[in-house]
C-alpha positions as a printed NumPy array, in Angstrom:
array([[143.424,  75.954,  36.323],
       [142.297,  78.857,  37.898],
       [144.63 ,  80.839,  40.053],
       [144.165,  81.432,  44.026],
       [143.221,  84.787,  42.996],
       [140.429,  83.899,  40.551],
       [139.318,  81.44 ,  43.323],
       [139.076,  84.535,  45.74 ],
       [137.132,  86.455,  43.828],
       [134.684,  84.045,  42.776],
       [134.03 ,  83.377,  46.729],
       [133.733,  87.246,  47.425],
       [130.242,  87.291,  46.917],
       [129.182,  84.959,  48.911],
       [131.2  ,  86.302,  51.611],
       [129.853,  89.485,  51.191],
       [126.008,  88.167,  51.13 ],
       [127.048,  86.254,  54.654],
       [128.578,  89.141,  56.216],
       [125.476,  91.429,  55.024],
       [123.128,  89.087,  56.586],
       [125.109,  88.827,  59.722],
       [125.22 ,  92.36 ,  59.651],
       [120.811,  92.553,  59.147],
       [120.755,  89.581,  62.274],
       [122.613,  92.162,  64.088],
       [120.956,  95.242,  62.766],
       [117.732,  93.194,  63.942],
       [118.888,  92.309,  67.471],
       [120.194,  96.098,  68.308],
       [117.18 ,  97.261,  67.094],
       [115.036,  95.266,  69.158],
       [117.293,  96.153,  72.378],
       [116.901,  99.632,  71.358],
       [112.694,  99.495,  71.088],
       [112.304,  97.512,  74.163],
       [112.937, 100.319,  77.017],
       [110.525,  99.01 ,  79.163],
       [108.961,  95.812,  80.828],
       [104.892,  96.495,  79.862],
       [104.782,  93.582,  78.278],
       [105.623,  91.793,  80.932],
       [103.162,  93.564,  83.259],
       [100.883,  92.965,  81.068],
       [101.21 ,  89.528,  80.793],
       [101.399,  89.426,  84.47 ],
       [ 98.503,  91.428,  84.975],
       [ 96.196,  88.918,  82.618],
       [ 97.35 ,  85.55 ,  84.709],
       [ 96.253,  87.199,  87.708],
       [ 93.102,  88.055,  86.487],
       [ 92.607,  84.584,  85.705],
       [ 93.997,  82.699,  89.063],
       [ 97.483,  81.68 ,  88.172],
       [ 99.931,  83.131,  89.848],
       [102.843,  81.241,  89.313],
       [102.52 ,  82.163,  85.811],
       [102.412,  85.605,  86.583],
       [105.247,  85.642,  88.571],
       [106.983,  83.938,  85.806],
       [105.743,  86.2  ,  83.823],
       [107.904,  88.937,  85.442],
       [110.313,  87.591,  87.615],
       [113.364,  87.882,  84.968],
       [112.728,  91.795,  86.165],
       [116.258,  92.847,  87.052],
       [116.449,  96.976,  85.939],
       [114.795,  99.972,  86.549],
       [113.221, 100.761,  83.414],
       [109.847, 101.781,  82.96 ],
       [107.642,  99.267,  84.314],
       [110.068,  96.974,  86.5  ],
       [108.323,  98.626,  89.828],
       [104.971,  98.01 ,  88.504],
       [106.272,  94.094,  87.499],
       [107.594,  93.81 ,  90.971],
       [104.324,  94.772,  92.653],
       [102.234,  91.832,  90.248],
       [105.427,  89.485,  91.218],
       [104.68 ,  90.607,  95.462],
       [100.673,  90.377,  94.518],
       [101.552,  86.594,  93.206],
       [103.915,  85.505,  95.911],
       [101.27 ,  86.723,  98.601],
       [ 98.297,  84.157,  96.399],
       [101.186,  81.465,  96.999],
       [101.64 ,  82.43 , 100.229],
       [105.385,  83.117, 100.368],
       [105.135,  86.526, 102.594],
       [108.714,  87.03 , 102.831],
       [109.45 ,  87.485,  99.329],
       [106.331,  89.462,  98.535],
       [107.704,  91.723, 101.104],
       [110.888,  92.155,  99.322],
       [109.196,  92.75 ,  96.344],
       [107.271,  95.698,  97.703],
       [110.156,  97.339,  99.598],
       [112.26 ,  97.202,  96.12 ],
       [109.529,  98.597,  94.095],
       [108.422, 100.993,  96.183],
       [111.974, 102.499,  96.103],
       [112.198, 102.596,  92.632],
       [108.722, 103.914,  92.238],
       [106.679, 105.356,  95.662],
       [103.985, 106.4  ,  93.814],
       [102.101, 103.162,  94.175],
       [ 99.092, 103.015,  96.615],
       [ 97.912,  99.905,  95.837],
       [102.003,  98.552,  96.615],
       [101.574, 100.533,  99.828],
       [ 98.34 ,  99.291, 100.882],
       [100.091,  95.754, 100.526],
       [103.331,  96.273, 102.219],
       [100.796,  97.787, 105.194],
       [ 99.062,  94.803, 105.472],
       [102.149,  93.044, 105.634],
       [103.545,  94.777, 108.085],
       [100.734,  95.054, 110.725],
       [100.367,  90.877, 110.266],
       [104.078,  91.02 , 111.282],
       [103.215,  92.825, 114.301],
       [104.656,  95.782, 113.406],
       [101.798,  98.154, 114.343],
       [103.82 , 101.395, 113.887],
       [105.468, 100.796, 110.477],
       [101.928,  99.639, 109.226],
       [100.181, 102.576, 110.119],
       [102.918, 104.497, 108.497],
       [103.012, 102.713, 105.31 ],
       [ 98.625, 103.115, 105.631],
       [ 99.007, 107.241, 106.083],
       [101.327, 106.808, 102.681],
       [ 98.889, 104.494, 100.908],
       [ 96.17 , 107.716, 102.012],
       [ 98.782, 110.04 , 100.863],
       [ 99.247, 108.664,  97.313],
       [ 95.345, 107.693,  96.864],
       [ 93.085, 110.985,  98.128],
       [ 89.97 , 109.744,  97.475],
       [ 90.5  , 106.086,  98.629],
       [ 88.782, 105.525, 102.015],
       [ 90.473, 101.499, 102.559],
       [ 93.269, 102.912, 103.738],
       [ 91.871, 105.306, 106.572],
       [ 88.724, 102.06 , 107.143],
       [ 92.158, 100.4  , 108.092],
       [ 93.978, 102.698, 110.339],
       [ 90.852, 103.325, 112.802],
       [ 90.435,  99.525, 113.305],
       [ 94.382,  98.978, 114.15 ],
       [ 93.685, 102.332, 116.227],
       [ 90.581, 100.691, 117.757],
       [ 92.978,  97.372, 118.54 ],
       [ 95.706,  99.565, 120.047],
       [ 93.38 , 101.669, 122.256],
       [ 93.243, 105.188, 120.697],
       [ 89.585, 105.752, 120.367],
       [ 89.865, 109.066, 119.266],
       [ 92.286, 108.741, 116.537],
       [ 90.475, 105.492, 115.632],
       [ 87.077, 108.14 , 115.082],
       [ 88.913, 110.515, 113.18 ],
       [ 89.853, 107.828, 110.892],
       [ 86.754, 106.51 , 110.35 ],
       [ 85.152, 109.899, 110.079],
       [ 88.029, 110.295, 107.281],
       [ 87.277, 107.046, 105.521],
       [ 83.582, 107.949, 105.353],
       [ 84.321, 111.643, 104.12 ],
       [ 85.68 , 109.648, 101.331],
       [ 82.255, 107.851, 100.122],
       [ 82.606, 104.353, 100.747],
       [ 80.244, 101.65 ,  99.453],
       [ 76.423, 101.087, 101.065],
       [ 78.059,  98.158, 103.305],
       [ 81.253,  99.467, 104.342],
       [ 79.917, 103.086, 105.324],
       [ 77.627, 101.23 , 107.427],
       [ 80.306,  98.979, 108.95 ],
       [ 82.403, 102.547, 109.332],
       [ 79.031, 104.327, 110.995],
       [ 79.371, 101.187, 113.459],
       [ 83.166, 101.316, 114.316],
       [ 82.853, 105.391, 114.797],
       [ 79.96 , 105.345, 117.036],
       [ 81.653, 102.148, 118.974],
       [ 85.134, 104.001, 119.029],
       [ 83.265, 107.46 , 120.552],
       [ 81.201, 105.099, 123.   ],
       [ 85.337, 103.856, 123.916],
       [ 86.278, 107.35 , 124.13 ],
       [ 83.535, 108.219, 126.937],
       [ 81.902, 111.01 , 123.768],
       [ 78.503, 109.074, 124.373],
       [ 76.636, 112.391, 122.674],
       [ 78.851, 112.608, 119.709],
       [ 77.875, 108.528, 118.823],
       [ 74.334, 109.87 , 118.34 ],
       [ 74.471, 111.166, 114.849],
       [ 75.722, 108.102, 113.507],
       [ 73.865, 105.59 , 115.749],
       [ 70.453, 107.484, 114.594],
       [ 70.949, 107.109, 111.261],
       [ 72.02 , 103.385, 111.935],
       [ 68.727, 102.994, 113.686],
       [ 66.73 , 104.673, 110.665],
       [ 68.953, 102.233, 108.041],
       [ 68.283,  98.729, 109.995],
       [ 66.285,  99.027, 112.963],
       [ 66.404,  95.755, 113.99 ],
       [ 70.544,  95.019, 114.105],
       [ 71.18 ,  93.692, 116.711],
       [ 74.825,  95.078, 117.328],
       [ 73.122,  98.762, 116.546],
       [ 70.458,  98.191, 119.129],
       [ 73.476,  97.139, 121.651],
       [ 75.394, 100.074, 120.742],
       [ 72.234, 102.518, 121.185],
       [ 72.023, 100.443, 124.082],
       [ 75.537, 101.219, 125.627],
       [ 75.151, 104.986, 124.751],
       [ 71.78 , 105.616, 126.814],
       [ 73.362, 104.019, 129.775],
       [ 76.4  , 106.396, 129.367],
       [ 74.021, 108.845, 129.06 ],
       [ 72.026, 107.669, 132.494],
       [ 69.237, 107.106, 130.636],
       [ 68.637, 102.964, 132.433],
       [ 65.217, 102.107, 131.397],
       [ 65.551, 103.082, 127.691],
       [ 69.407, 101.268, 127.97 ],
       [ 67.862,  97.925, 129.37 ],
       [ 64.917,  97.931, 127.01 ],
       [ 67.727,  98.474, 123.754],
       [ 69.651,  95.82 , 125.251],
       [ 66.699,  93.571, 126.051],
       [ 65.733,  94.086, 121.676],
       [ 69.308,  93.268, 121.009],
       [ 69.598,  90.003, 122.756],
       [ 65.964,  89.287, 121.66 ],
       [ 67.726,  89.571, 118.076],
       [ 71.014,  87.73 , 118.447],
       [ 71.032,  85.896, 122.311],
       [ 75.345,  86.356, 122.286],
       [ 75.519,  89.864, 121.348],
       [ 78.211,  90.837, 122.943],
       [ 77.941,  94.511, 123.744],
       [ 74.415,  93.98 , 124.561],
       [ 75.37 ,  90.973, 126.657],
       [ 77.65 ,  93.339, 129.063],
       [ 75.572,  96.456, 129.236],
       [ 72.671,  94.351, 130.585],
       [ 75.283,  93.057, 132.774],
       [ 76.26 ,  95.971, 133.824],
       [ 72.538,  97.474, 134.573],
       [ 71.39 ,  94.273, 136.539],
       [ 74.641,  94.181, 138.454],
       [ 74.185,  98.145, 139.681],
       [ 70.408,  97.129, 140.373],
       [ 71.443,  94.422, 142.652],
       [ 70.401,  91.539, 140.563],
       [ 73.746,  89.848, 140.376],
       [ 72.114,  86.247, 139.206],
       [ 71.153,  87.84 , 136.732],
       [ 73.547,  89.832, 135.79 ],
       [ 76.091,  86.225, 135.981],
       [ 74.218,  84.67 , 133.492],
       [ 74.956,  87.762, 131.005],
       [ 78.422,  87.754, 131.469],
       [ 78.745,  83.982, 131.165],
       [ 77.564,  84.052, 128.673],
       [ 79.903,  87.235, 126.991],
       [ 82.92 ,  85.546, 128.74 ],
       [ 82.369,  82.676, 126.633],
       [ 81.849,  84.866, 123.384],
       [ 85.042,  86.412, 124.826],
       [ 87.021,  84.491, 126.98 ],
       [ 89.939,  87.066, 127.302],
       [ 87.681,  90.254, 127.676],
       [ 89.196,  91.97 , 131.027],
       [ 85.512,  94.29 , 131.872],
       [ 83.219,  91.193, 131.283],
       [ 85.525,  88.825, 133.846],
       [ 86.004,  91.976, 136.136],
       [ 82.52 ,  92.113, 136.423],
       [ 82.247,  88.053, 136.378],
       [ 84.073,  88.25 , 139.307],
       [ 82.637,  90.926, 141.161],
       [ 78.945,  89.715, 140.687],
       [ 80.109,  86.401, 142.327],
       [ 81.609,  87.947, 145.125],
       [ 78.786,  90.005, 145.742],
       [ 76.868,  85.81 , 146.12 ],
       [ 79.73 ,  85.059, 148.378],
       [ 81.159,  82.742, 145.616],
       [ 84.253,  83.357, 146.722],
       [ 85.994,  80.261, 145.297],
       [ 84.5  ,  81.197, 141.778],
       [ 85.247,  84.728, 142.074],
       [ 88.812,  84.546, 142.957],
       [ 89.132,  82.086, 140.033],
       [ 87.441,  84.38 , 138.023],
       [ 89.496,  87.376, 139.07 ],
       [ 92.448,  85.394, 138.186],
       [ 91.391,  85.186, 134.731],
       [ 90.924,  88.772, 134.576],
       [ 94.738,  89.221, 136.021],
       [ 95.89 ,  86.731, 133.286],
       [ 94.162,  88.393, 130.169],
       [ 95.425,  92.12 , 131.465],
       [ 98.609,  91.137, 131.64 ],
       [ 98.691,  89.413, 128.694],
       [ 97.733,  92.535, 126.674],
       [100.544,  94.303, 128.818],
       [102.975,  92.066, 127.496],
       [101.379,  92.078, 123.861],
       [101.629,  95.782, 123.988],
       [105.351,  95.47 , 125.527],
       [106.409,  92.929, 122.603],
       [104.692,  95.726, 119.593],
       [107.519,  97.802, 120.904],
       [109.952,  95.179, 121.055],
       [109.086,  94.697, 117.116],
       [109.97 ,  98.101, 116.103],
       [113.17 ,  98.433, 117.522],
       [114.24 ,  94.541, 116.039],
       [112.34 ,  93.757, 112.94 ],
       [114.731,  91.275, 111.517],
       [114.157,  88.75 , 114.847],
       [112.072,  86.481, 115.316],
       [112.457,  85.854, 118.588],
       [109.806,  88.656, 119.969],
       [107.26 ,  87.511, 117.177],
       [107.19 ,  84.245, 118.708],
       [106.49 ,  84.935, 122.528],
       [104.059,  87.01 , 121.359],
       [102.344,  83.934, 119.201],
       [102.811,  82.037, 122.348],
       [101.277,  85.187, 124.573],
       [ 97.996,  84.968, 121.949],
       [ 97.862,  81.455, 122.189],
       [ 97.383,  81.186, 125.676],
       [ 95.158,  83.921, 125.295],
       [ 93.005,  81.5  , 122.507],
       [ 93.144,  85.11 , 120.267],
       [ 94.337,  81.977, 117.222],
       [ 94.774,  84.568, 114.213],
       [ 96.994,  86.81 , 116.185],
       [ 98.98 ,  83.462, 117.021],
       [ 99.067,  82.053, 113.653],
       [ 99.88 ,  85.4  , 112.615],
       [102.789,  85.869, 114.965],
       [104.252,  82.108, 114.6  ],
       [104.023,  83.238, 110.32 ],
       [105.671,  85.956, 110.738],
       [108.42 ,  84.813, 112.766],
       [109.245,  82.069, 110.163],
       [109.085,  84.2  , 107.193],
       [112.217,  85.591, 108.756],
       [114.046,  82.491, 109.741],
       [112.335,  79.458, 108.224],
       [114.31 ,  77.19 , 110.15 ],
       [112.884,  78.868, 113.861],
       [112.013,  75.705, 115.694],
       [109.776,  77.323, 118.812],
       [107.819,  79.165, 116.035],
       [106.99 ,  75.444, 113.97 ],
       [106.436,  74.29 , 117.402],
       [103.929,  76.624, 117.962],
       [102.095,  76.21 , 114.966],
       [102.146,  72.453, 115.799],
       [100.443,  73.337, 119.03 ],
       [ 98.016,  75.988, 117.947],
       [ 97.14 ,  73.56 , 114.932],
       [ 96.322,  70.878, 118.002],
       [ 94.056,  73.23 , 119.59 ],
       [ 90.511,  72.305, 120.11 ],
       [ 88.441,  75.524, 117.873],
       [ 91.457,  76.772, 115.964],
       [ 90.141,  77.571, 112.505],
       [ 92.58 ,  76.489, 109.793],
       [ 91.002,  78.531, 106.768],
       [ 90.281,  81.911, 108.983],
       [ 93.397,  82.127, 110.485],
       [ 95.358,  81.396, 107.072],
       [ 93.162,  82.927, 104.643],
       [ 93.089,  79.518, 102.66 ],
       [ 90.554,  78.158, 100.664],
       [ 90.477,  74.404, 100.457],
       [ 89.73 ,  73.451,  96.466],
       [ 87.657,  70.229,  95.543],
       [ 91.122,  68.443,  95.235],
       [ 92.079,  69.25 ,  98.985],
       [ 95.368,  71.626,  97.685],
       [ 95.014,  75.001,  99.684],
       [ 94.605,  78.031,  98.036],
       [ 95.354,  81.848,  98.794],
       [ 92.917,  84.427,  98.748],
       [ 93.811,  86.852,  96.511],
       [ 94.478,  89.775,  99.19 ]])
């Protein structure tokens, strides 16, 4: 019989062969730890979902992203890029914020997290994050397209032209330097620099001579420049174009209303009022024209309107601020939803009403005002979401 020691050593070796392959298993696992510094792959993987229109599995794809090693901040800006195509804003902002402090040199992460922030209402931290985006990307001319429009919606004609003439500097494509030629010229008309417009609205003119919002514009600059009859026969091709041009709606206005031809100048501007029924000059002038007809009950109705829709951008204006200085409430985002709603400006509502749920989902007066401004006779589901509506009827983001 063989001895406990004979049985020992007849058992060694395959003791030994089990320990050496434990030992290889291990070998294998530290050595894959060791190779894989960094989360490419994953990025990758991301990268080729979104390419293809599935999110989700991109965001699977990289959501198990919990370091800082080589690639995480470019995972977390395909995870924020996802989240926005599901529409879940508040997470995608996260996102951004976390991987642009790991990594700030992003542009295409800041041009995001701009976007998000100016839909938030937060004007000031947009155009911050936008000057960034220009920072890291020199020769990028979205970013700078951006900042003169928000400049253009807050008022500040001339930095809204230096943007543009920044964005074009930076050779944009045929239709977006013309839309940029457009927004300069209207921002130096805004900015009472009439002569400077002319470069770009001549070259506008010699590109497509008969656009109707260039003809209006060309219009609007040769009554600034007193030049009536040539103003009145540009607005006269405009309208001849497109019959609710707006610009060329209130500059005829304007010249029939100085020429003491108010009838006619009333059915310009009721026609521009309903283009734009909050536009403050076009019911100013509404109003006056009817007074100058002795419609007084019209006219002070009219007038009233005008009130309303000036202080209504007052208090829009007043609630940007408000934004700033308390981010994480949703309170202000709201009464300004309610402020646009009133004001029938529905993307800045939906916007607003969003926004303030994205920071507390369980708001009530913001779901109540998306109730309402989903009841509302000419609200546009799909341009105020940025939804597209499949074959099946399931909603779908547009990739931003």
């Amino acid at each position: 019989m063989a001895t406990g020691a004979a049985l020992r050593s007849r058992r060694l070796p395959g003791i030994v062969v089990l320990l050496s392959l434990a030992g290889v298993l291990a070998l294998m696992r530290w050595t894959f730890f060791q190779r894989k510094k960094d989360h490419w792959d994953e990025v990758a993987r991301a990268q080729y979902y979104l390419d293809r229109g599935h999110p989700d599995l991109a965001f699977h794809a990289v959501s198990g992203i919990r370091d800082g090693r080589p690639g995480a901040a470019e995972g977390l800006t395909l995870a924020a890029r996802a989240l926005l195509m599901r529409s879940d804003v508040t997470l995608a902002r996260r996102s951004l914020e976390r991987s642009l402090q790991m990594s700030p040199d992003q542009p295409e992460a800041a041009r995001m997290l701009a976007a998000i922030y100016l839909t938030a209402g937060e004007g000031q931290r947009g155009i911050a994050m936008l000057k960034e985006a220009a920072r890291l990307g020199p020769s990028d001319f979205r970013p700078w397209y951006a900042m003169a429009k928000i400049y253009s919606d807050l008022g500040n004609f001339p930095d809204s032209a230096e943007a543009y003439t920044q964005a074009l500097c930076r050779d944009p494509p045929a239709a977006e330097s013309k839309e940029i030629r457009i927004g300069r010229a209207r921002a130096l008309l805004n900015a009472n620099q009439a002569e400077r417009a002319a470069a770009d609205l001549d070259a506008l003119r010699k590109q497509s001579p008969d656009d109707a919002q260039v003809l209006a514009l060309a219009a609007s600059q040769a009554r600034d420049l007193g030049r009536v009859n040539e103003a009145e026969a540009l607005a006269d091709a405009a309208l001849g174009r497109d019959p609710d041009e707006f610009d060329g709606l209130l500059v005829r206005a304007r010249l029939r209303f100085l020429s003491r031809r108010p009838r006619l100048a009333i059915a310009d501007l009721e026609r521009a009022v309903r283009a734009r029924p909050t536009d403050v000059a076009a019911l100013q002038l509404l109003g006056q024209s009817q007074q100058s007809l002795s419609l007084a009950k019209e006219a002070a109705a009219t007038l009233e309107r005008a009130d309303r829709a000036r202080n209504r951008n007052i208090l829009i204006d007043r609630l940007t601020k408000v934004i700033e200085r308390r981010p994480e409430d949703p309170e202000p985002r709201w009464r300004m939803g309610q402020a646009a709603l009133e004001g029938e400006m529905y993307l800045l509502a939906h916007q607003c009403f969003q926004a303030a749920l994205d920071l507390d989902p369980n708001y009530k007066p913001a779901r109540d005002g998306l109730r309402a401004l989903r009841a509302r006779k000419g609200f546009d589901y799909q341009s105020a979401t940025g939804l597209r509506v499949q074959p099946t009827g399931k909603p779908r983001p547009a990739v931003p």
